[in-house]
N, C-alpha and C positions, 0 to 999 in steps of 0.2 A: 415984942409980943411973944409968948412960950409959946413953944409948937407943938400942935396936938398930937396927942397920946394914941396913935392908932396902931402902934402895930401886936399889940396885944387880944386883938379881936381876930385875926385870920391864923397866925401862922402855930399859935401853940394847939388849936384846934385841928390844923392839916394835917398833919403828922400821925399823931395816932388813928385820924383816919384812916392812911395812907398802907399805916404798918398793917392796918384789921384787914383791909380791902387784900392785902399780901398773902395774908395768914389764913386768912377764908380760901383764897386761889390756889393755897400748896397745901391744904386741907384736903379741897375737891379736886385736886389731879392727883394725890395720894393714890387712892384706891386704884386709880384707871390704871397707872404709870404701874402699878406692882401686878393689877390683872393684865396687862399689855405683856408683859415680863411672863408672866407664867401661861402665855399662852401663846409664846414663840415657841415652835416645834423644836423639839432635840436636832442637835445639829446645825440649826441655824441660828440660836442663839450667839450676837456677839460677832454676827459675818455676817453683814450688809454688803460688804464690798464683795464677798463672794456669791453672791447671787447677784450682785449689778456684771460681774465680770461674766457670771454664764449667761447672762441674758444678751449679750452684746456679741458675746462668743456665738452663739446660736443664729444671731442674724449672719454669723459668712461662714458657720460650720453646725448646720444644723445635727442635731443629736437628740436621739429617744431614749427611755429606757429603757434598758436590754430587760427587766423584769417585768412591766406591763404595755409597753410603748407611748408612755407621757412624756410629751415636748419638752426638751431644753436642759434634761439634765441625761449623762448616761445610768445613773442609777438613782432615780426619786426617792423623795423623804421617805416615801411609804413603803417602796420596797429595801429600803436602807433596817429601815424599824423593822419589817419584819425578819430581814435576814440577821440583824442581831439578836432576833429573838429565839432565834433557832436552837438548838440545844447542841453540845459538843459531842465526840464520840471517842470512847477507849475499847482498846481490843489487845489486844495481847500479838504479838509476831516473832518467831523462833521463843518464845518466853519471853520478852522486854515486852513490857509496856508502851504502847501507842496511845499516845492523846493526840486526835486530829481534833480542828478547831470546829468543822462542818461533818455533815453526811454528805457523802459524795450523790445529790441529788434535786431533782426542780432546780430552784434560782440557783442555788451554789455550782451546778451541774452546766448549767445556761453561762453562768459567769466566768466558771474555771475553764469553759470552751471559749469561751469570747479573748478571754487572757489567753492562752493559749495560743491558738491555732489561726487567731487574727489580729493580735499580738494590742489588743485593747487594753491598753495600762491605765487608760479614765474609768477602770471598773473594779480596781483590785482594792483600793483600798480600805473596804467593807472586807474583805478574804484574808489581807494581810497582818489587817489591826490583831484581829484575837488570833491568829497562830503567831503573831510573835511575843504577845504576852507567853504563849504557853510555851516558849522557847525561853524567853526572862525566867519564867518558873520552871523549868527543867535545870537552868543553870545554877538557880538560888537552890537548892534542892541537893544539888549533886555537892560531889567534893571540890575543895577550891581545887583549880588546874584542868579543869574538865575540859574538854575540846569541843568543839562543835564541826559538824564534816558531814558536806553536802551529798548526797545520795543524785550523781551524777544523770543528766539526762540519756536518750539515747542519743548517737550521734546521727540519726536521721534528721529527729527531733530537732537538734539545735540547730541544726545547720539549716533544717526552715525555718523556725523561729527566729534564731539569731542572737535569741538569749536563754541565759537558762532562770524559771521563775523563782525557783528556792534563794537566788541573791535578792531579790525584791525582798522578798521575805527577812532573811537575815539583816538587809539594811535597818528597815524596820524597826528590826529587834536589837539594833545596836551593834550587831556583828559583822566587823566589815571586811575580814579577811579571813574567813571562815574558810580550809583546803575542801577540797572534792575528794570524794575517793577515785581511783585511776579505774579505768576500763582496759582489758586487755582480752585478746581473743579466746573464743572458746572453740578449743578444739574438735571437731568431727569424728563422732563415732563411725568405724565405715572396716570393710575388707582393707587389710594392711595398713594400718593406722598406727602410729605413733612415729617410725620409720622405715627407711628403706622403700626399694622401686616400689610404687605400685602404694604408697600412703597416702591419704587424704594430705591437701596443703593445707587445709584449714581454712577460717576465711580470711576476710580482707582484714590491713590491720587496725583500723577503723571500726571495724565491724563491734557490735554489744546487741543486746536486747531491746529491737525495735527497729534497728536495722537491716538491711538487705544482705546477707551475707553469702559468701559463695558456696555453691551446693544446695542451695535451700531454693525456696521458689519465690522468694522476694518481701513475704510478707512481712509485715509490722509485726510488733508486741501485740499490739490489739486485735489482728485477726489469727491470731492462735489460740489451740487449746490449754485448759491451763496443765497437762502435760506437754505440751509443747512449749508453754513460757518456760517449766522447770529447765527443760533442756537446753532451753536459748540463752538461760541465767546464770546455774550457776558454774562456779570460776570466770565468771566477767568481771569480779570487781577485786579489786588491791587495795587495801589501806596500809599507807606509808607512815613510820612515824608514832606507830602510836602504842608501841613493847609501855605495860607497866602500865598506860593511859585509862581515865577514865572519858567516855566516849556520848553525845549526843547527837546522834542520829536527824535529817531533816530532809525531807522529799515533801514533794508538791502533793499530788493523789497516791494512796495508796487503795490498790481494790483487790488481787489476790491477796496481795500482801509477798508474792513472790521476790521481789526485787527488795524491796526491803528486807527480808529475810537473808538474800543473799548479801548483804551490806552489812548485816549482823553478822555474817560466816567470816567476812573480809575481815572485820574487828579481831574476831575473837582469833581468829590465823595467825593475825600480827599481834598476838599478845593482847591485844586491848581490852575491853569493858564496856560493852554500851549497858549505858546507865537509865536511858528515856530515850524513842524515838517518838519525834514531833510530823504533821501532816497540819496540813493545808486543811484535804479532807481526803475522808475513808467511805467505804462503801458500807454498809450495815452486813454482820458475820454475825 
């Protein structure tokens, strides 16, 4: 007996069902999956795993932000967005041109104190990104061979901190073995000074701008006048190496502009050229 002819009733019918019922489903997820996408915040697009890692993080090291105090991050989406929104600043020091990345003020002021002075490195990298572009653009800019040379801490400074900020920075920027300029002591103006009985010794040999040096009364950089930073400054600094050089300049804060200035004096002494000095951030002049 022939046997019946059924498979011609179910299976060419399933199929283009099948493909429709698909085509309608990646139709209507279309739209969602592309608004879903455009309304993940800057920053967090494409990093799931770094917000599952700060949420876990935060259950055995709790952490706020240092710009409005919102749970679980050190520096929120929101205070992130606005401090890239913030505008850069130029100023001019001994004649070179200063591009700092910030104003030296509010959150940038809150942040470069946190980095600093309680050595918060879960907070810089909002401070670091744009001053080391403008350090990439310093370099593209200048002549090929150009150096780049750290505008040294004080040695009070580091020696609490423990590091100095301008290599964060330079790492950043690609720059990984960028020299420092040398600190060396400045001499005391004083009855019988230079030599012979009865001359000041100078201070210690450690001693720079910001430091406690002997004969003085102890204070920092910062609680001086800015005649008294001049005097604590200049001939502190040496730059080695760099007869003929073209030179870029890079300090954390700059707010006289005193020290920096004197980094400029160190250059141009040993023959050199500063070409661009780069900052963190500046104070508005």
């Amino acid at each position: 007996m022939p046997t019946p002819q059924t498979r011609s009733v179910v299976l060419p019918s399933a199929v283009p069902l099948a493909d429709t019922a698909l085509a309608a489903t990646a139709r209507a997820a279309t739209p969602r999956a592309a608004t879903a996408r455009a309304a993940t915040p800057a920053g967090g697009r494409g990093r799931p795993w770094a917000d599952a890692a700060a949420a876990v993080l935060a259950l055995v090291l709790p952490v706020a932000c240092v710009g409005c105090g919102a749970p679980d991050r050190a520096l929120c989406r929101a205070c992130r967005s606005a401090l890239d929104a913030l505008p850069g600043r130029t100023r001019l020091v001994a004649g070179v041109r200063l591009d700092a990345a910030h104003e030296y003020d509010g959150l940038v002021r809150t942040l470069v104190l946190e980095w600093k002075l309680r050595g918060r490195v879960d907070v810089v990298s909002g401070l670091t990104r744009r001053t080391a572009d403008l350090v990439r653009a310093a370099l593209a800019a200048a002549p090929v061979g150009t150096l780049v040379l750290r505008v040294p801490p004080s040695s009070r400074g580091h020696r609490r901190r423990g590091f100095d900020p301008v290599v964060a920075v330079l790492r950043r920027a690609g720059v990984r073995r960028a020299r420092g300029l040398r600190r060396v002591p400045v001499p005391q103006a004083g009855p019988g000074s230079d030599s012979g009985p009865g001359s000041d010794p100078g201070p210690a040999p450690d001693a720079g701008p910001g430091s406690a040096r002997a004969g003085t009364d102890g204070r920092g950089q910062k609680e001086r006048t800015a005649v008294e930073r001049v005097a604590a400054t200049v001939g502190s600094l040496v730059a080695d190496g760099v007869a003929d050089r073209d030179v870029v300049l890079v300090d954390d804060v700059v707010t006289t502009g005193v020290t920096m200035a004197e980094a400029v004096r160190a250059v141009r002494a040993a023959g050199g050229r500063v070409v661009r000095c780069v900052a963190v951030a500046t104070v508005e002049v």
